[in-house]
VEXDREN-2710 file (C-alpha; in Angstrom, 1 decimal):
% VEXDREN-2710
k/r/px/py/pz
1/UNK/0.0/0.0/0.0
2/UNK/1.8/3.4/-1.2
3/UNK/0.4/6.3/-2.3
4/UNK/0.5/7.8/-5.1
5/UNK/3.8/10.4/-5.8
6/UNK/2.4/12.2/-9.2
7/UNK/1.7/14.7/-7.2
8/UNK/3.1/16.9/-4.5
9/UNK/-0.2/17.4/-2.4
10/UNK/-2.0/15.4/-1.0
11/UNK/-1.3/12.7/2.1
12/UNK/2.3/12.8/1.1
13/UNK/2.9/16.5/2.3
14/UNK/1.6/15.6/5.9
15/UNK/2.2/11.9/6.2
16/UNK/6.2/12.1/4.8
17/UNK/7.4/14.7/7.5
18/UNK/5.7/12.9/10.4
19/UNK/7.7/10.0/9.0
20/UNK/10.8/11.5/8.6
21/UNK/10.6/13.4/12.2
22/UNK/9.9/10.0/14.0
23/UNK/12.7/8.6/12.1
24/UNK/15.1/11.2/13.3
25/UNK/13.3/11.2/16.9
26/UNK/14.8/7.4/16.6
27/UNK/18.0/7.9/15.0
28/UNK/18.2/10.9/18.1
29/UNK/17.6/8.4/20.7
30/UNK/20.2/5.9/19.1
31/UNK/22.8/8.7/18.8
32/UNK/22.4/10.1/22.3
33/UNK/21.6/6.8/24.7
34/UNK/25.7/6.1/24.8
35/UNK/26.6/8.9/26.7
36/UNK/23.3/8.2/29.2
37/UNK/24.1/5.2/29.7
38/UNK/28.1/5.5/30.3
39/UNK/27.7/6.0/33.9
40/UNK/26.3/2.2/34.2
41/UNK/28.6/0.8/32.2
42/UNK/32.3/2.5/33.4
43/UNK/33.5/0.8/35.8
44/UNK/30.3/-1.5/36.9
45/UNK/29.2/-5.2/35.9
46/UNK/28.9/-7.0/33.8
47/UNK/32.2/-5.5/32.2
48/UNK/33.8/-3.0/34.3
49/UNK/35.2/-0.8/30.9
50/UNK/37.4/1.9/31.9
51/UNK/36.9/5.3/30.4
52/UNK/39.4/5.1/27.7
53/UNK/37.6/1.8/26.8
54/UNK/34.8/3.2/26.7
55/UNK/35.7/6.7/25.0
56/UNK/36.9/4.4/21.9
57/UNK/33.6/2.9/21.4
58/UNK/32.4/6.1/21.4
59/UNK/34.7/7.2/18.7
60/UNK/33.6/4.1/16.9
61/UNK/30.3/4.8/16.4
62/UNK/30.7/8.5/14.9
63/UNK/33.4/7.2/12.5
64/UNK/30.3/4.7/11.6
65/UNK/28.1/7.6/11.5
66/UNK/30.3/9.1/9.0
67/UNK/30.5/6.4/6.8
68/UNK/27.0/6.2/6.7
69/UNK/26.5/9.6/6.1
70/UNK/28.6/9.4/3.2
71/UNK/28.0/6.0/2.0
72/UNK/23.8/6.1/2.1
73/UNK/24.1/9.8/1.4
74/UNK/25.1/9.3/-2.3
75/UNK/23.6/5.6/-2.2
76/UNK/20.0/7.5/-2.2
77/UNK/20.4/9.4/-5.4
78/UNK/21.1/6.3/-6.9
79/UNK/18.8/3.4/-5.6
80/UNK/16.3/6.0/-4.2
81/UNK/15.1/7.7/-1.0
82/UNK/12.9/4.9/-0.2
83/UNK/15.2/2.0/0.2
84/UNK/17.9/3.7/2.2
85/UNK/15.4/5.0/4.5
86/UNK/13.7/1.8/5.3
87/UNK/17.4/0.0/5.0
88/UNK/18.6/2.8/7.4
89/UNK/16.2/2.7/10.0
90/UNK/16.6/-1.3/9.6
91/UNK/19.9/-1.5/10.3
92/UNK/20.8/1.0/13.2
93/UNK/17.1/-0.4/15.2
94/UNK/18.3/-4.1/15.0
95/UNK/21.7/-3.5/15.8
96/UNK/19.8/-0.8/19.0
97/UNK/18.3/-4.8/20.1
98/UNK/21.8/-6.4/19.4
99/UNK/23.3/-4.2/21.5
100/UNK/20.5/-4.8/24.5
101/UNK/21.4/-8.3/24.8
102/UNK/25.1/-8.2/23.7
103/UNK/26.6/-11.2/25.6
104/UNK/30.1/-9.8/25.6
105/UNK/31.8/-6.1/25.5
106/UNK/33.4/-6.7/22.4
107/UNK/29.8/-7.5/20.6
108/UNK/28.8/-5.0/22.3
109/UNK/31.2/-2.3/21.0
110/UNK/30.5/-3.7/17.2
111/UNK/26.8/-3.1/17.1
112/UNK/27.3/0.6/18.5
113/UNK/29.9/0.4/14.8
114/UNK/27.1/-1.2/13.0
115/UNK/24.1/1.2/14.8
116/UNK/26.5/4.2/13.9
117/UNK/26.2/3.0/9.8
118/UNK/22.6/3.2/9.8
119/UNK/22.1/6.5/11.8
120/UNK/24.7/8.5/9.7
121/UNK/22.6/6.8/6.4
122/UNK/19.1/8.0/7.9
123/UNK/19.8/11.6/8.3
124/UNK/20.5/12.9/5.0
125/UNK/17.4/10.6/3.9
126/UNK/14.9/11.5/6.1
127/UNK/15.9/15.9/5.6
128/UNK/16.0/15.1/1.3
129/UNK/12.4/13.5/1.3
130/UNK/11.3/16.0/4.3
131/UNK/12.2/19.4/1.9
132/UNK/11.2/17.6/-1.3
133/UNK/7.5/16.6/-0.3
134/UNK/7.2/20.0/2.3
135/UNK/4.8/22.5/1.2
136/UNK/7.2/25.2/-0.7
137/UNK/5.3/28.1/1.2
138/UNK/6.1/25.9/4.8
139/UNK/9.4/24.3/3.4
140/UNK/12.1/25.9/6.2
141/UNK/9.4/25.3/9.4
142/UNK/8.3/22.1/8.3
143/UNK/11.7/21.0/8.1
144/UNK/12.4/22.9/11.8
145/UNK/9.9/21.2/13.1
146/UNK/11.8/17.9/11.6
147/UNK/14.6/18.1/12.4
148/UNK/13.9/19.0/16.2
149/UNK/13.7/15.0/15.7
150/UNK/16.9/14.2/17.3
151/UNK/16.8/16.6/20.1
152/UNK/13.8/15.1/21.1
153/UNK/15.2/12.2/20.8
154/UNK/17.9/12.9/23.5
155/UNK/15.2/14.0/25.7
156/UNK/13.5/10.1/25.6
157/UNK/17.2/8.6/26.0
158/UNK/18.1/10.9/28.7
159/UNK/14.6/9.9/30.5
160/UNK/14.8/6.6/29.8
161/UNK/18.4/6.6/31.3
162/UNK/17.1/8.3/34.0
163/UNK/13.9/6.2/34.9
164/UNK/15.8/2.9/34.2
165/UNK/19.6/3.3/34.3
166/UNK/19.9/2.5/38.3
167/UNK/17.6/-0.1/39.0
168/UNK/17.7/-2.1/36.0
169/UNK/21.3/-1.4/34.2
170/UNK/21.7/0.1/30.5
171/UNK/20.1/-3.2/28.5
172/UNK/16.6/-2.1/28.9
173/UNK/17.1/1.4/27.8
174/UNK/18.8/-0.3/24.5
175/UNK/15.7/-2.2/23.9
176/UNK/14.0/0.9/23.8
177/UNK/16.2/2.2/20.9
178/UNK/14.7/-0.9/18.9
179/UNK/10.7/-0.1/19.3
180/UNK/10.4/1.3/15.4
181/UNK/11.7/-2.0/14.3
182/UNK/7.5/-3.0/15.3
183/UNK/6.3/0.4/14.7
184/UNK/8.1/3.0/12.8
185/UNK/9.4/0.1/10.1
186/UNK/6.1/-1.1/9.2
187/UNK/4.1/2.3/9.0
188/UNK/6.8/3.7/6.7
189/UNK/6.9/0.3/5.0
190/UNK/3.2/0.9/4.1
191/UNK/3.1/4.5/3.6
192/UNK/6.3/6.1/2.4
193/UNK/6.4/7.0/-1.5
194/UNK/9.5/7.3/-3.4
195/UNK/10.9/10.6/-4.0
196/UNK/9.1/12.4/-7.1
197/UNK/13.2/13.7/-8.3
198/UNK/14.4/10.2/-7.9
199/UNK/11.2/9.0/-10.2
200/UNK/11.5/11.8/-12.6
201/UNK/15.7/11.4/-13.1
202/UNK/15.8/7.3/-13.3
203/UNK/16.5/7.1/-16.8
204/UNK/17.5/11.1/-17.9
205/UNK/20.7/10.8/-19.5
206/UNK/22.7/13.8/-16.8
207/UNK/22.2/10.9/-14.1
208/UNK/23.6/8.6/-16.6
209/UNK/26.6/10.3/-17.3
210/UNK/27.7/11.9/-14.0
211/UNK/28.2/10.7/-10.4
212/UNK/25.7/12.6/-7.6
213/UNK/29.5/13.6/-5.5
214/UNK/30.4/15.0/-9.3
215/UNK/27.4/16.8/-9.2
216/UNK/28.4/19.0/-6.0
217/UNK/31.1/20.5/-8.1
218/UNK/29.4/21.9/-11.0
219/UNK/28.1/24.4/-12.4
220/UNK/30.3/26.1/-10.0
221/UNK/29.5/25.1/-6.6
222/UNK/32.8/23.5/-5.7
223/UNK/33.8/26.7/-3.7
224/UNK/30.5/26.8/-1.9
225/UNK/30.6/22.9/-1.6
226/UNK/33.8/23.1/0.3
227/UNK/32.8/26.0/2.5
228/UNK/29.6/24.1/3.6
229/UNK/31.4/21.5/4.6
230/UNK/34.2/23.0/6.8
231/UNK/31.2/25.1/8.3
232/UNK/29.8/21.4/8.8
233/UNK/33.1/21.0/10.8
234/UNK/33.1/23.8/12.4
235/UNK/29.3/22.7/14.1
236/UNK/29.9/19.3/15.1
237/UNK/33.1/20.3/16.8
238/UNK/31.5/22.8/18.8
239/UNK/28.5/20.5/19.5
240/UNK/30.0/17.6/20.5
241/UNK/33.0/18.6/22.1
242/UNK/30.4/20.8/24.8
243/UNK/27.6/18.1/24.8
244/UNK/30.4/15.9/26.0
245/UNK/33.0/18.2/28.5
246/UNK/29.7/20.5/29.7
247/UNK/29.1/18.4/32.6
248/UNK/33.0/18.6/33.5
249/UNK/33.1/22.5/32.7
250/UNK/30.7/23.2/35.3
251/UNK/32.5/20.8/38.3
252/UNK/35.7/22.9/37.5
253/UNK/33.7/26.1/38.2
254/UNK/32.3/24.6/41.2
255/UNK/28.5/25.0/40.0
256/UNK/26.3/22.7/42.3
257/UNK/23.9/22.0/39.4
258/UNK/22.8/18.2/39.0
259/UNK/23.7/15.8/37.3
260/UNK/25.2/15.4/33.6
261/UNK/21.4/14.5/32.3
262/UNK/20.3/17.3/34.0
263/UNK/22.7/19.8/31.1
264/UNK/21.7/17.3/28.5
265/UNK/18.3/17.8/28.9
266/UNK/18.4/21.4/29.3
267/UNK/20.9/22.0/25.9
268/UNK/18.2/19.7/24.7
269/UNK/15.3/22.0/25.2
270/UNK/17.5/25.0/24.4
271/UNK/17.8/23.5/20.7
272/UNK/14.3/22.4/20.4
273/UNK/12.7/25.3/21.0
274/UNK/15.8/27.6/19.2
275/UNK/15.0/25.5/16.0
276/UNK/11.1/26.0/15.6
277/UNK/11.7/29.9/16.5
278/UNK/14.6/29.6/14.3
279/UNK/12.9/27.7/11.4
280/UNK/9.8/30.2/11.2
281/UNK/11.6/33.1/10.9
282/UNK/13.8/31.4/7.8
283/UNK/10.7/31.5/6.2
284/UNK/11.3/35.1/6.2
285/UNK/15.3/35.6/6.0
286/UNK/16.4/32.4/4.5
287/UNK/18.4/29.8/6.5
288/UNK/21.6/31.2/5.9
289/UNK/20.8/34.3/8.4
290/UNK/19.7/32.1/11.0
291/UNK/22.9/29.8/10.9
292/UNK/24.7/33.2/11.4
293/UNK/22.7/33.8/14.1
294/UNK/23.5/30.7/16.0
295/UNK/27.1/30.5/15.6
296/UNK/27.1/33.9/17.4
297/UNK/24.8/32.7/19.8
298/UNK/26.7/29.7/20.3
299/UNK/30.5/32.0/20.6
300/UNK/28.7/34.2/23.5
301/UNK/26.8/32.0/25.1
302/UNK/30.0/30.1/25.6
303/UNK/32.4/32.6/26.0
304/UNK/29.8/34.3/28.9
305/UNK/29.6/30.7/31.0
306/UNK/33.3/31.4/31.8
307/UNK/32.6/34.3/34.4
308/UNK/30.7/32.4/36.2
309/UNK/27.3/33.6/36.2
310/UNK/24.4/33.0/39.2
311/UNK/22.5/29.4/38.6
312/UNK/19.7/30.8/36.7
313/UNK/21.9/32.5/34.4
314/UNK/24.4/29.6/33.5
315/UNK/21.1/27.4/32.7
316/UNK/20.1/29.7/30.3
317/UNK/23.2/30.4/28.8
318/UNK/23.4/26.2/28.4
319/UNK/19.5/26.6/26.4
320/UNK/21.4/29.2/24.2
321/UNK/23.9/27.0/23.7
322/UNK/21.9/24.2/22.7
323/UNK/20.3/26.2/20.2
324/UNK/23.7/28.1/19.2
325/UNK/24.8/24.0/19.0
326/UNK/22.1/21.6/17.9
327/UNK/20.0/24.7/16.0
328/UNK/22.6/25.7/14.6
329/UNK/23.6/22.2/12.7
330/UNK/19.5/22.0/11.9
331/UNK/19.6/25.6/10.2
332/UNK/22.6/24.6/8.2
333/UNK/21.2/21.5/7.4
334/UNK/18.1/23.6/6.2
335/UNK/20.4/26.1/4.1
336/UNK/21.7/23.0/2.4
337/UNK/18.5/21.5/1.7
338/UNK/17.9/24.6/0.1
339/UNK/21.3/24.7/-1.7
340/UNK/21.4/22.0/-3.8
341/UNK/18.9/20.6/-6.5
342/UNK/16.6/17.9/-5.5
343/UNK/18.5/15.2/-7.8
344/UNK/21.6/15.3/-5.9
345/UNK/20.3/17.1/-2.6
346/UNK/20.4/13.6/-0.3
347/UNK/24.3/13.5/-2.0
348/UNK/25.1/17.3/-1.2
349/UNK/23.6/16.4/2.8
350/UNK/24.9/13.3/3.3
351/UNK/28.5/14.4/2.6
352/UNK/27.9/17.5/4.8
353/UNK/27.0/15.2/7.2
354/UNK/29.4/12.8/6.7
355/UNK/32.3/15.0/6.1
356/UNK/31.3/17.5/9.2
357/UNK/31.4/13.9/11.4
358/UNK/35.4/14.4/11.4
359/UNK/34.2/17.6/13.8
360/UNK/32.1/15.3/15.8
361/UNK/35.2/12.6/16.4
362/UNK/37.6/15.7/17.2
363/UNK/35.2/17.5/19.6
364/UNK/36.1/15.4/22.9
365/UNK/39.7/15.3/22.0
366/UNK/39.5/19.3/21.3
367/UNK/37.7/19.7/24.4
368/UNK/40.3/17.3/26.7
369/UNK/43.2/19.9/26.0
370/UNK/41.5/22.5/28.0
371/UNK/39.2/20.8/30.1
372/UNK/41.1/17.6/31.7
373/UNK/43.1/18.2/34.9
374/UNK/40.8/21.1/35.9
375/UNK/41.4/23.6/33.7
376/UNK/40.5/27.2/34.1
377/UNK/36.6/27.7/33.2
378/UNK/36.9/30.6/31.0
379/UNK/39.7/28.8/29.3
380/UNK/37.1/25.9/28.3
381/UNK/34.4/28.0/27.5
382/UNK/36.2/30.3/24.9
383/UNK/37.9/27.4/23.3
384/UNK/34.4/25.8/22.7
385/UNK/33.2/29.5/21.2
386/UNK/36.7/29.5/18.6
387/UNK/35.4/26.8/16.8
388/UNK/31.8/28.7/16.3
389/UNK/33.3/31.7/15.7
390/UNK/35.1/30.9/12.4
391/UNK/32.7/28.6/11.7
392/UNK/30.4/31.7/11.6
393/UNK/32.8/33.7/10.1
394/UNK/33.1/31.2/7.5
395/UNK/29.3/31.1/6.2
396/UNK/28.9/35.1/6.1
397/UNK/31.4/34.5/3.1
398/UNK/29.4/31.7/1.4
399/UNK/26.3/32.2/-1.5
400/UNK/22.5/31.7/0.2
401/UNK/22.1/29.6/-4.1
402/UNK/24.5/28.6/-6.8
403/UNK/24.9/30.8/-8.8
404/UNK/22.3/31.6/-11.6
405/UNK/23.4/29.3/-14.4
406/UNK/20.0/28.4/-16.7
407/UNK/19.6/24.7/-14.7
408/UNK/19.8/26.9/-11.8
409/UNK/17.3/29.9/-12.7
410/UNK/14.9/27.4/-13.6
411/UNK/15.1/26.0/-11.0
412/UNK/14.8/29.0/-9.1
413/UNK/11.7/30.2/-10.5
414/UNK/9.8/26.9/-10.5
415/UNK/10.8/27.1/-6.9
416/UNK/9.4/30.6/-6.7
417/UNK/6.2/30.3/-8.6
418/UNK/5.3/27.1/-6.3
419/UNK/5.4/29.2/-3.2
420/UNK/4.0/32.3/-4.7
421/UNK/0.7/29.4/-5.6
422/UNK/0.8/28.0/-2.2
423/UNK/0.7/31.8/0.2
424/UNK/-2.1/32.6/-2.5
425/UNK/-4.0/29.7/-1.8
END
């Protein structure tokens, strides 16, 4: 059962985002349950890991997430949106269940590899089909509203970890990660059409002739290409190297504030609600303004938790971090949504992604020269705001489109006339 794609109304402009945001809700949860459930598994039965132990699986699983990114990325402008995403979601939920009942550490640490494939594949699926079926009037909020996917998604692991983690151990919360295997899987099994570009450019003789990665550098994006992606960088860096040394950050300033969840929840909530705010206004502005704006939100907020504010005030400055963090990544990811045709969008995204991962692997390490061995606090904090700085810095100087070659001005104004017809209906 799968409805019809001829045409871009109907149940496919409702029905494909609420697919794609569950599917990144999941992929959140699977991305964000190893750090909630670290503090069950250093150091405690049945494995008792050490930290560097456990620090390499962590490691493992990003460099899986950027293979995937970059593998499943390109894979769907060849084979289709529709079979990554359902192979995606496949693969990273099974190995989620895998990893529940892993019988030994070194099992264990592979499906985390394996989990990693599948959630770097899902990503730039889920945001290509999101933008392509989105109302063009609604295309930047609908895909806010998407890709607030994952941060909600850290919210359920962070729960779960916290309802379950000390009275029944980290393989329940696991399980949890492998619920759309019975529910998610089936429903966008039954329901999700292929993508309408994908359709259209089967058998055209440009997809014949040249690669979608080829593609990124023509008709002269290469400069833009490569400025997206060491913006990419530049974001995952400054996310994860603070989603993972924030906790430690605020025990060398001597802040009695919770636990570690606690922050993750928080930065959470910060990028939720900075993306929807974020996304509506893009409507407006474009993406590319709101990026801007959350790389300097980021480079304050940061740079201001290092004097040492009252309570209140460092738990809002960690909300606008999340947003300057998290939000930021989903604005970019919106800009390139934007950026690049639909034919090779998934391509253009998934190497973002994938390529922006090195960021994600170096964050920790980053972070450890300034935070380990109680370093100074305002030390940490501007160190984490460099990396959002140039990273800002960096995207003033890019183009908000390619520039206007005839593909491109076509493309434009189809673009444009579609959302002139939807605002006037």
């Amino acid at each position: 059962m799968n409805f019809s794609t001829s045409s871009p109304g109907g149940r496919g402009r409702v029905l494909v985002p609420v697919l794609c945001w569950a599917a990144l809700l999941s992929d959140g949860y699977d991305l964000f349950v190893y750090g909630a459930t670290l503090p069950a598994l250093i150091g405690h039965a049945p494995w008792f890991i050490t930290a560097g132990a456990a620090g390499t699986v962590g490691s493992a699983a990003l460099v899986g997430v950027l293979v995937g990114s970059l593998t499943a990325g390109t894979l769907t402008d060849i084979l289709g949106r529709r079979r990554l995403f359902l192979a995606c979601l496949t693969l990273f939920s099974t190995a989620t269940l895998v990893t529940a009942i892993a019988p030994t550490f070194e099992i264990f640490a592979a499906t985390r590899l394996v989990a990693g494939l599948g959630i770097g594949g899902l990503m730039p699926t889920a945001i290509a089909m999101a933008a392509e079926f989105a109302s063009p009037a609604y295309r930047s909020r609908i895909l806010g509203m998407v890709l607030t996917g994952p941060a909600f998604g850290g919210v359920l692991a962070s729960t779960a970890s916290l309802v379950l983690l000390e009275e029944f151990g980290f393989r329940p919360v696991y399980a949890l990660g492998a619920v759309p295997l019975i529910t998610l899987l089936p429903l966008a099994f039954a329901f999700l059409p292929e993508s309408r570009a994908f359709v259209a450019e089967r058998s055209s003789e440009e997809r014949a002739s040249k690669s979608p990665v080829a593609k990124l550098f023509g008709d002269g994006m290469g400069r833009a290409t490569v400025g997206i992606w060491f913006v990419a960088i530049c974001s995952m860096l400054t996310m994860f190297g603070v989603t993972t040394w924030l906790p430690q950050i605020m025990r060398n300033a001597g802040y009695p504030i919770g636990s570690a969840v606690t922050f993750l929840l928080v930065y959470s909530a910060g990028a939720i609600v900075g993306t929807l705010l974020a996304s509506v206004l893009a409507e407006r502005f474009g993406p590319k303004p709101l990026v801007l704006t959350g790389f300097s939100t980021a480079a304050v907020s940061l740079a201001l938790m290092g004097t040492h504010p009252p309570t209140a005030v460092l738990m809002l400055l960690v909300a606008l971090a999340g947003f300057g963090g998290l939000g930021t990544q989903n604005m970019l990811n919106d800009h390139i949504a934007t950026f690049y045709p639909a034919r090779f969008r998934a391509t253009g995204l998934g190497w973002a992604l994938g390529i922006g991962r090195a960021g994600a692997i170096a964050g920790p390490t980053y972070g450890a020269f300034f935070v380990a061995g109680g370093g100074a606090v305002i030390v940490s904090s501007l160190a984490f705001a460099v990396p959002a700085l140039i990273g800002g810095v960096v995207m003033a100087t890019l183009p908000r489109r390619p520039r206007a070659t005839p593909a491109a001005a076509n493309n434009h104004f189809e673009a444009t006339t579609a959302r002139s017809t939807e605002v006037s209906r």
